[in-house]
DOPA-64635 format. One line per 2 residues: for each residue x negated, y, z of N, C-alpha, C. Coordinates in steps of 0.02 Angstrom, whole numbers, plus 50000, padded with zeros to 5 digits. Layout:
N
X:Y:Z:X:Y:Z:X:Y:Z  ...
This chain:
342
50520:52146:70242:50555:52091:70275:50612:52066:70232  50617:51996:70234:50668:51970:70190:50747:51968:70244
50801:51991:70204:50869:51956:70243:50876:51879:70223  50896:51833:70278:50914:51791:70302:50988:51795:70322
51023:51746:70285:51074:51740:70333:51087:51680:70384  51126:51684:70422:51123:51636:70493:51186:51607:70508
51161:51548:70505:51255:51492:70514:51257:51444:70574  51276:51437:70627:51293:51402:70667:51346:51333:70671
51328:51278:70664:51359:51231:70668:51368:51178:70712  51436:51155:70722:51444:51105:70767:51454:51026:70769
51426:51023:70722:51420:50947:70679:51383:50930:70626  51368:50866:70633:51336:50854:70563:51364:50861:70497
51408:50857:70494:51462:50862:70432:51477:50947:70427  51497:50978:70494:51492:51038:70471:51422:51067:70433
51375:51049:70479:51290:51062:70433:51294:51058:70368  51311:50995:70337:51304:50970:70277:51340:51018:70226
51392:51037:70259:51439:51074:70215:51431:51160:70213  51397:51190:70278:51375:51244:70254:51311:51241:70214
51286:51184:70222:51217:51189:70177:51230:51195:70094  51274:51158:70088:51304:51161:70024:51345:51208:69997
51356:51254:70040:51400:51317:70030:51340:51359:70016  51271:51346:70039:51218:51382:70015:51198:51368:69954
51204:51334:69926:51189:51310:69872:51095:51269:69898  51099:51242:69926:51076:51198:69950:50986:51187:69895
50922:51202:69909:50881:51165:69869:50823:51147:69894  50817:51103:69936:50757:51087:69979:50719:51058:69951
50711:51037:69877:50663:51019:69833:50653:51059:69775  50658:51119:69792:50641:51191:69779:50581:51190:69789
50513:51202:69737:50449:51220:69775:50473:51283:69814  50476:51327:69786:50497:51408:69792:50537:51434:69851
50587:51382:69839:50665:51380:69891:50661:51461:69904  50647:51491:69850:50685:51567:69834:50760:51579:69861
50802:51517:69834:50874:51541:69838:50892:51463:69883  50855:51456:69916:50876:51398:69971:50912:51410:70034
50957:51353:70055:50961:51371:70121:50935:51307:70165  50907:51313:70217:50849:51271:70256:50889:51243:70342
50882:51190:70342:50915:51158:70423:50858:51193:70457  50877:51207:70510:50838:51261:70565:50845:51215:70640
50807:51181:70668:50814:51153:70743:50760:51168:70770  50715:51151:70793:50646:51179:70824:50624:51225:70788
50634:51232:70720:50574:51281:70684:50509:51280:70715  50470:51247:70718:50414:51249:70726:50396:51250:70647
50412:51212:70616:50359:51235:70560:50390:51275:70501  50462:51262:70483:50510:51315:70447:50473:51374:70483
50481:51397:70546:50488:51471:70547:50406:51513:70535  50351:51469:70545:50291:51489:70514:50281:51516:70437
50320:51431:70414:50302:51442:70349:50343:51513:70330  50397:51549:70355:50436:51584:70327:50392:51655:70344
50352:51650:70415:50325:51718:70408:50269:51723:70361  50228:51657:70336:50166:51654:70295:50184:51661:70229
50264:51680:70220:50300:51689:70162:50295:51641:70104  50271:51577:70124:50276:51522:70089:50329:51481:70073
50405:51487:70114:50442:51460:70111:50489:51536:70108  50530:51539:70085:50599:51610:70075:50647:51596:70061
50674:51567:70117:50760:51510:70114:50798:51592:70138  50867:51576:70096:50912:51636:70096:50979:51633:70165
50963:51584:70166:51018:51544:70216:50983:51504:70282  50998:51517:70340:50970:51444:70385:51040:51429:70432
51037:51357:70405:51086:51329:70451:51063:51280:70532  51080:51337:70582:51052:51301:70647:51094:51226:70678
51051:51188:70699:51058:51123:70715:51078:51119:70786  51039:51170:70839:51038:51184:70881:51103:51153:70943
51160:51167:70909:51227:51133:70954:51212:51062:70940  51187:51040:70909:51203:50963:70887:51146:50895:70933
51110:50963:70987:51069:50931:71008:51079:50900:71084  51072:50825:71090:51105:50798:71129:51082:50807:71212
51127:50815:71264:51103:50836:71324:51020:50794:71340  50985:50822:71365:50929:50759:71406:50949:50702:71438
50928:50662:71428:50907:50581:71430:50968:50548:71397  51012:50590:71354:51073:50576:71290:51023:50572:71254
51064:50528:71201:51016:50518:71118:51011:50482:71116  50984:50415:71135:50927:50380:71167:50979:50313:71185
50974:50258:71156:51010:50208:71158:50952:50151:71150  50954:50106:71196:50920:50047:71199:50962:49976:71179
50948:49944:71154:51006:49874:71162:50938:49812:71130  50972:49754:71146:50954:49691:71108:50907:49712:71032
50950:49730:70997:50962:49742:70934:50886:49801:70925  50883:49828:70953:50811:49888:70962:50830:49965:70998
50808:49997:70975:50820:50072:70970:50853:50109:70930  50905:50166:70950:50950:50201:70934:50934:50277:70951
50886:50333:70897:50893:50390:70942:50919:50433:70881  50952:50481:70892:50968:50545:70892:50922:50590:70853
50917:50607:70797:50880:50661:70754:50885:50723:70775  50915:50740:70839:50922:50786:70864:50902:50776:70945
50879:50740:70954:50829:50725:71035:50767:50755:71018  50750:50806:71082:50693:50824:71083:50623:50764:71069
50570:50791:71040:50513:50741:71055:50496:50709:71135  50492:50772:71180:50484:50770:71261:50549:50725:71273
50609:50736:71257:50619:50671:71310:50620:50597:71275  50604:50600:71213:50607:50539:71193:50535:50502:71223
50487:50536:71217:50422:50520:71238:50428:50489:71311  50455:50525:71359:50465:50534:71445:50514:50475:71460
50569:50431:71399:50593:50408:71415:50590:50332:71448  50607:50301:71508:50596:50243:71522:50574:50194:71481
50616:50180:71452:50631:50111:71412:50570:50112:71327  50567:50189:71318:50523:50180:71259:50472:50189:71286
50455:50208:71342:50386:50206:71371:50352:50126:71373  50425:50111:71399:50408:50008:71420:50395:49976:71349
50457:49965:71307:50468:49920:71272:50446:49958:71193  50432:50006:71179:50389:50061:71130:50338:50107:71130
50281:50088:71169:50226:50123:71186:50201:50153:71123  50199:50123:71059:50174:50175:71009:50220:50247:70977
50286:50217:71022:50314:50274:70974:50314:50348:71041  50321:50306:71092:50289:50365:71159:50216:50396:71128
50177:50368:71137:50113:50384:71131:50099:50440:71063  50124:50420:71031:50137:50462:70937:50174:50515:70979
50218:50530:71003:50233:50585:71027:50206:50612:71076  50181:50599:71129:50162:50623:71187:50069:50664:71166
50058:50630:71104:49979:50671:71079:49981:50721:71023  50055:50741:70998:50088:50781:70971:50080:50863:70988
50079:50900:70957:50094:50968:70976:50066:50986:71046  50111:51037:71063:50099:51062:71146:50143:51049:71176
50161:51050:71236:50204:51016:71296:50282:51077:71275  50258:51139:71246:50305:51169:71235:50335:51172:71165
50299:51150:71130:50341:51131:71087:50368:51054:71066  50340:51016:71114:50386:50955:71113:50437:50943:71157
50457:51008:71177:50514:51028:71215:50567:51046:71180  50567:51087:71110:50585:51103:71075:50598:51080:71005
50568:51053:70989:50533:51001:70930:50601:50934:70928  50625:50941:70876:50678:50879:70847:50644:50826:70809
50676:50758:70817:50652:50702:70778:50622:50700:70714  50704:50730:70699:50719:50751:70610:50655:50778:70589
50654:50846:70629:50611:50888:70587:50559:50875:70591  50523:50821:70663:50457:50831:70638:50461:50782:70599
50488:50726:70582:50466:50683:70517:50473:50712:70462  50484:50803:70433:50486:50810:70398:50464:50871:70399
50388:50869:70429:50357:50950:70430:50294:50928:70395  50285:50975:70342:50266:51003:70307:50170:50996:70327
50152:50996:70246:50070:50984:70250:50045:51053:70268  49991:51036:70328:49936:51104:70351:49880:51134:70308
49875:51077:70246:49844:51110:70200:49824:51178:70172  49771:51216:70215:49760:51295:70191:49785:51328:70147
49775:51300:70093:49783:51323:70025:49864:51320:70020  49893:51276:70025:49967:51269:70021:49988:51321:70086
49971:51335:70135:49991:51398:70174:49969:51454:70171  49928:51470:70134:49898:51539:70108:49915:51539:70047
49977:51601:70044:49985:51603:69963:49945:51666:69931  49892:51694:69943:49838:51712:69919:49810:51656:69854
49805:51585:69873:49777:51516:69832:49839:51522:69795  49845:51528:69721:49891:51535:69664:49898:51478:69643
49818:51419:69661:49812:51372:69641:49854:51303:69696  49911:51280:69690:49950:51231:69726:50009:51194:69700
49994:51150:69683:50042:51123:69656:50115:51091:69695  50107:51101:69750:50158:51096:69797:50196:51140:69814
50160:51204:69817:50196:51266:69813:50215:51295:69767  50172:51311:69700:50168:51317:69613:50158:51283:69583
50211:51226:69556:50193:51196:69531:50167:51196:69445  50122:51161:69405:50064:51162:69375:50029:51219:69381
49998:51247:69428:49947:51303:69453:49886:51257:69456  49894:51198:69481:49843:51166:69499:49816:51152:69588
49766:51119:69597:49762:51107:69655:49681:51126:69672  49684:51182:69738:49619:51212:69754:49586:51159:69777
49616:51143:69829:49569:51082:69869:49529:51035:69836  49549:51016:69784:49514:50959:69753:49434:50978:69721
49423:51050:69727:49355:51070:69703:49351:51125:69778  49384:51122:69828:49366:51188:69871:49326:51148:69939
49357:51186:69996:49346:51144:70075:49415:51089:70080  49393:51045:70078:49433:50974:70076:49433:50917:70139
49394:50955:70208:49379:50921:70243:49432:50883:70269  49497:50906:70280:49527:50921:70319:49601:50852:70274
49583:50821:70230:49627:50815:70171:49644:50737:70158  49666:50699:70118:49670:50635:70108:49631:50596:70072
49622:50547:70105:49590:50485:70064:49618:50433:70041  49691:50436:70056:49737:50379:70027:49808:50385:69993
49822:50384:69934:49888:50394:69908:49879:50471:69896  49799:50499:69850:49806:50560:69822:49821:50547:69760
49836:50585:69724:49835:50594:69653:49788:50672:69623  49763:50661:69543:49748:50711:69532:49785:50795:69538
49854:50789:69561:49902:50854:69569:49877:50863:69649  49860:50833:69685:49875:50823:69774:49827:50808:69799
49778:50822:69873:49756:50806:69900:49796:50828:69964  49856:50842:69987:49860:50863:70048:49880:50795:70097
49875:50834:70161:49872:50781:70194:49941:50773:70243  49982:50713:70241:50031:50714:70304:50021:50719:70351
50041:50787:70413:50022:50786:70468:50029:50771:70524  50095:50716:70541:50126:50700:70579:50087:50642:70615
50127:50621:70672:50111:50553:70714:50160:50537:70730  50229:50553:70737:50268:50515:70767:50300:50454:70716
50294:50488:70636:50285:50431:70566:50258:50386:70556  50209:50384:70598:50175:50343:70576:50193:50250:70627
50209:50286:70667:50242:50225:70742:50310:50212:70704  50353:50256:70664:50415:50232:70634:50410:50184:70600
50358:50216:70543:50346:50172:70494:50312:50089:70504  50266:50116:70540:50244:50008:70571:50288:49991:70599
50344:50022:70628:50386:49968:70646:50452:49982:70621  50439:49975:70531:50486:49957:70490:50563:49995:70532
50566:50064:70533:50633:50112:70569:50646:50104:70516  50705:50141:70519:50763:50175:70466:50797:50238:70479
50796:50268:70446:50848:50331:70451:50907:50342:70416  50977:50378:70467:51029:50383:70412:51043:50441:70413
51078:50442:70374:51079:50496:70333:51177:50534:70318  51189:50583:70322:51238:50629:70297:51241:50676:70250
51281:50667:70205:51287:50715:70135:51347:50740:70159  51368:50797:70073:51398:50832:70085:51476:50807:70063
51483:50747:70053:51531:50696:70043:51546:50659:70071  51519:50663:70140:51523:50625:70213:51500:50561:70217
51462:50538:70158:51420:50474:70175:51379:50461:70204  51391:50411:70249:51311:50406:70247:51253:50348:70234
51195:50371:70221:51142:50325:70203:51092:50302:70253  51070:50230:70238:51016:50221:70259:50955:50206:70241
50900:50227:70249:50852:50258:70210:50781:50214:70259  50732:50159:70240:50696:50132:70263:50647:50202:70255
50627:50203:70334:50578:50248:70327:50500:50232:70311  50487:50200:70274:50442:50190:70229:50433:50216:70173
50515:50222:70133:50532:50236:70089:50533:50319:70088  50548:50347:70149:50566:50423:70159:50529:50453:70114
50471:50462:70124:50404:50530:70109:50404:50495:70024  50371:50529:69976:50381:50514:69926:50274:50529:69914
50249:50478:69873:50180:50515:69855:50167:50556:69805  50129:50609:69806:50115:50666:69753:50133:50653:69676
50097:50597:69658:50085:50595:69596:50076:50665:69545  50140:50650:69511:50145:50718:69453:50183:50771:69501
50244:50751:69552:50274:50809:69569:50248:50816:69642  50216:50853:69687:50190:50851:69754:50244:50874:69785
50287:50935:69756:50327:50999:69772:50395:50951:69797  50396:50868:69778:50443:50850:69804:50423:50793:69830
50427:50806:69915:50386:50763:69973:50431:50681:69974  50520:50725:69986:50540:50645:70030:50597:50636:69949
50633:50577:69977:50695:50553:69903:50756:50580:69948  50760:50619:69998:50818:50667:70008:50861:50702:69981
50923:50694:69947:50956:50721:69905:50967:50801:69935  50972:50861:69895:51008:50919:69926:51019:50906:69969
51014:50944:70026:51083:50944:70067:51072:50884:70122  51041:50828:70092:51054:50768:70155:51023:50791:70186
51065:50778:70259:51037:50786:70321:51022:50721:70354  50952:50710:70396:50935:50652:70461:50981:50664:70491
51030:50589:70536:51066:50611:70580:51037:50562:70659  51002:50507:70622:50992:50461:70684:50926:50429:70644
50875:50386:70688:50844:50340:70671:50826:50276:70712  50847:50222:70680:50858:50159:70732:50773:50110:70728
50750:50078:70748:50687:50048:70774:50713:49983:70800  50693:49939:70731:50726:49879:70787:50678:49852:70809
50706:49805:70860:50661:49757:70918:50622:49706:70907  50585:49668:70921:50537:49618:70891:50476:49610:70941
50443:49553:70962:50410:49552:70992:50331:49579:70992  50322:49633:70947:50280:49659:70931:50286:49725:70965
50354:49739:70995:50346:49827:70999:50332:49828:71064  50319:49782:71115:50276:49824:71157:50209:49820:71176
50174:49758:71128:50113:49753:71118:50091:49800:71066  50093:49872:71076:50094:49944:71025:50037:49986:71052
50007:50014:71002:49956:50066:71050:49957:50137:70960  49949:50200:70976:49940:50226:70951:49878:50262:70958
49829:50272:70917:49756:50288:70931:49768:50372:70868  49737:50416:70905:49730:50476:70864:49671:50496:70893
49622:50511:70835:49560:50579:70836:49563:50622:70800  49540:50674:70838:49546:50758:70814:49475:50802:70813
49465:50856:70802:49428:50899:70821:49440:50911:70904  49465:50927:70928:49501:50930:70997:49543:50888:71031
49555:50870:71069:49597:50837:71115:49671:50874:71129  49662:50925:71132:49729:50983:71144:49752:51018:71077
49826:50986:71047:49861:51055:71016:49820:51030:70959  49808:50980:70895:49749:50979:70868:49800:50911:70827
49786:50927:70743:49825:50871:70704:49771:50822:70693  49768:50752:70660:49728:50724:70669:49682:50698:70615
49624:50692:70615:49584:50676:70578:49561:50627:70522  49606:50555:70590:49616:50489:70573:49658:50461:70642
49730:50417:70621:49762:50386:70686:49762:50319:70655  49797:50281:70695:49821:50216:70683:49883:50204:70730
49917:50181:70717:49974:50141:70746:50001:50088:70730  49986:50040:70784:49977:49951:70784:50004:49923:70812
50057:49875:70791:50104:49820:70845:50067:49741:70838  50069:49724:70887:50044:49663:70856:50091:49598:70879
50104:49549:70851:50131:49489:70873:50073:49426:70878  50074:49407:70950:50011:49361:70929:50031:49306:70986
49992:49241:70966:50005:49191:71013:49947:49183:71023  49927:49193:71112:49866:49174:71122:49818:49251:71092
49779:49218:71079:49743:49282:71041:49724:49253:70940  49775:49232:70943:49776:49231:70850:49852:49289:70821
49823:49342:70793:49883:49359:70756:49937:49339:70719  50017:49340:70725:50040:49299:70700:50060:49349:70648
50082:49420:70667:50118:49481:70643:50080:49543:70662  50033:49566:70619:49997:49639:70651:50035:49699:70595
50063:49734:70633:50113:49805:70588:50046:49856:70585  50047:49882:70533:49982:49964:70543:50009:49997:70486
50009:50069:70509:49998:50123:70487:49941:50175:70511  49937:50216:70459:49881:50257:70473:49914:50336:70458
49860:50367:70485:49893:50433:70492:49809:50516:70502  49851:50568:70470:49771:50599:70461:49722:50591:70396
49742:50526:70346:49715:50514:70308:49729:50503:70258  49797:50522:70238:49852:50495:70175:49911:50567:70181
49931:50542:70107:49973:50600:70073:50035:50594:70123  50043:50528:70132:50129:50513:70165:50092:50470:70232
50162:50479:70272:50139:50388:70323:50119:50345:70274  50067:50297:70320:50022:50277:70280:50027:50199:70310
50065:50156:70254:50063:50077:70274:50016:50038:70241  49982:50008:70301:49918:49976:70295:49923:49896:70282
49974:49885:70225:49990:49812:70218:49909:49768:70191  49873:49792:70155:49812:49743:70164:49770:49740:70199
49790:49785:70263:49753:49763:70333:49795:49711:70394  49860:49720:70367:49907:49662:70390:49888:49592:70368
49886:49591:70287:49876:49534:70266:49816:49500:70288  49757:49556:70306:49687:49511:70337:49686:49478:70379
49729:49487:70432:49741:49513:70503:49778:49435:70534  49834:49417:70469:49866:49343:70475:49839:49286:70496
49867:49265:70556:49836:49219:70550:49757:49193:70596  49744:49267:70605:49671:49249:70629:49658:49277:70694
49593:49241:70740:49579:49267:70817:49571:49335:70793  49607:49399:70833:49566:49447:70828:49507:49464:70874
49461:49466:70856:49406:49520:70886:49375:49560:70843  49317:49576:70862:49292:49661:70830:49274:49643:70759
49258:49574:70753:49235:49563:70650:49304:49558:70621  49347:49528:70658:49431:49528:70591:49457:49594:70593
49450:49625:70673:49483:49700:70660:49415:49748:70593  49373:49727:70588:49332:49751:70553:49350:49779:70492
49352:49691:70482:49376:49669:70412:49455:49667:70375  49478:49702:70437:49577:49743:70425:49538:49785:70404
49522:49824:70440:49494:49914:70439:49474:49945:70369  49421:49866:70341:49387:49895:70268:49432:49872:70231
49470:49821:70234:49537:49814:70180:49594:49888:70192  49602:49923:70229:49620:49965:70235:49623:50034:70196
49558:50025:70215:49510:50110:70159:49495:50062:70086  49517:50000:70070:49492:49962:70006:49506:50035:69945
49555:50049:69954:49580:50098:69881:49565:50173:69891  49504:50176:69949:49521:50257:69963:49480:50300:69919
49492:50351:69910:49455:50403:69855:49432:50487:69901  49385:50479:69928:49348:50531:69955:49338:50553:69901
49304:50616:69927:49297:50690:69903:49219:50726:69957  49208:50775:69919:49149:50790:69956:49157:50809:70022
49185:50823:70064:49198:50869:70145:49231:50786:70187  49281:50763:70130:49329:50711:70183:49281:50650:70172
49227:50625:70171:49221:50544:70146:49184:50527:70231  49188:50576:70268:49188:50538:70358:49255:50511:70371
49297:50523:70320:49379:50508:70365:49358:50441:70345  49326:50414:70295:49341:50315:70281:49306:50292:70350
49253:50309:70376:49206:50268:70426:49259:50269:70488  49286:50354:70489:49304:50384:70567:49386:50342:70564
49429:50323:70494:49493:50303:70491:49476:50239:70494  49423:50207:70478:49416:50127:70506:49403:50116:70591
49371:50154:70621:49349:50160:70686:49431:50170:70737  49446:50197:70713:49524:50199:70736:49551:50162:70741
49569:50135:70660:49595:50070:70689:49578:50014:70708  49497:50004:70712:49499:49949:70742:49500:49962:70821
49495:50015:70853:49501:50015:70928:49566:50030:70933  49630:50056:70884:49669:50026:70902:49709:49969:70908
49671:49892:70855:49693:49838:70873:49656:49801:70930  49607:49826:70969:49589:49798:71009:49631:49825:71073
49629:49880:71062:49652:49901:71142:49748:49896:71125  49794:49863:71082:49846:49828:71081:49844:49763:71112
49768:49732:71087:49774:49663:71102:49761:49647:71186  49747:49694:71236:49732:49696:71297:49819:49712:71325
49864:49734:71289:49918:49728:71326:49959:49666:71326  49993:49662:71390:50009:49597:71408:50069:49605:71372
């Protein structure tokens, strides 16, 4: 068993600053001598028993987390929540139920009921690929974990993996959904260092793609901590639908999602937002399925013809090349069943 040491903080600024008293390296493949923000641990505390991650330090978030139905700010201007609001009540909440159905929905098909009880903003936009091989350190071969070891997946079982924004270092796959509703609707996140600034960070921009370095996911400096992420308003966000398929229905990451706002007059698109999800290294923005999309009646041949501009650049592999058919099928039932909301 490894020692850990354990820091309790009552602020964001305090966070920042014991993190940095750790000597801080979250773009550490190794994070041997790291110290790691700790709030849900759902996926920190796995990775730490699968001994894939061995942070020396964890600084808990835990006080910083805002009472229920706190966090959570609505105005003109859009959405205001809290990187420290549970997923459950952001999901449960009125107003994003009404006026943000994709970013409810991205959460509410998330995890289990108990851990989206537990489960922070922050962290899940920043949990970690399910990729076998990268969680079994038995596989020597990972370039996310070891870096130039190489990458198993790309000659192993790959079913499970990306078809968009791989590189020859990377096939893993981002496993989230609640990213993917951020990202189509152009959020932002800010941010606290250990110099009390803070940044704001288009979350588009967050996740970084593999290329040469995999081992470094987002452009997060040391130490920065998520403190909030805002969603602004537009007449697209509550004509939103988030579509996910899995192996299962329950407890189950996804295969292929979509998440779609649409702005339309009548039934011609004026503004269709997409991301995809299940099928790419990072959230996955589907700007040349936007660009198809301009402009035109949708029904089942233009959502079609988003769908295959979509997968236009994708690069299957032997196990994953159902994700192009099953990640087009997605999204086009999720721009149809957007376009049925009033």
């Amino acid at each position: 068993m490894r020692a850990v040491a354990f820091a309790q903080v009552d602020s964001a600024a305090g966070a920042v600053q014991s993190a940095r008293a750790g000597q801080i390296s979250m773009n550490d493949p190794q994070t041997l001598a790291a110290t790691q923000y700790l709030a849900g641990g759902t996926t920190l505390l796995d990775l730490m028993k699968l001994d894939v991650m061995r942070p020396r330090a964890l600084v808990d978030l835990n006080r910083l987390r805002p009472r229920p139905g706190e966090g959570i700010d609505v105005g003109p201007d859009g959405l205001h929540l809290s990187a420290f609001a549970s997923m459950a009540d952001v999901a449960e909440h009125p107003a994003v139920l009404r006026d943000y159905p994709v970013i409810a929905q991205s959460l509410q098909l998330a995890a289990s009921a108990q851990l989206r009880n537990m489960a922070t903003l922050g962290g899940n936009v920043l949990q970690r690929t399910r990729c076998s091989y990268f969680r079994d350190v038995r596989w020597k071969a990972c370039n996310k974990r070891n870096p130039g070891s190489g990458c198993a997946a790309l000659e192993g079982v790959n079913r499970q993996h990306a078809v968009l924004g791989t590189s020859d270092q990377c096939i893993a796959t981002y496993p989230g959904d609640f990213a993917q509703a951020l990202v189509a609707l152009d959020a932002v996140v800010e941010t606290a260092d250990a110099a009390g600034t803070m940044r704001r960070i288009a979350f588009g921009d967050l996740h970084r793609l593999p290329g040469t370095t995999p081992y470094i996911e987002t452009v997060l400096a040391p130490g920065e901590l998520i403190t909030a992420i805002d969603v602004p308003s537009g007449p697209w966000t509550r004509r939103s639908r988030y579509v996910k398929v899995r192996d299962r229905e329950s407890y189950q990451f996804a295969l292929a999602s979509a998440a779609v706002a649409l702005d339309m007059e009548q039934n011609v698109v004026r503004t269709a937002r997409i991301a995809l999800g299940g099928v790419a290294t990072v959230p996955w923005r589907a700007r040349e399925a936007e660009a198809a999309l301009a402009g035109k009646s949708l029904d089942e041949s233009t959502a079609m013809a988003a769908a295959g501009a979509a997968f236009a650049r994708a690069h299957p592999l032997e196990h994953n090349a159902f994700k192009v058919a099953l990640g087009k099928q997605a999204l086009v039932r999720a721009l149809l069943e957007a376009q049925q909301i009033a």
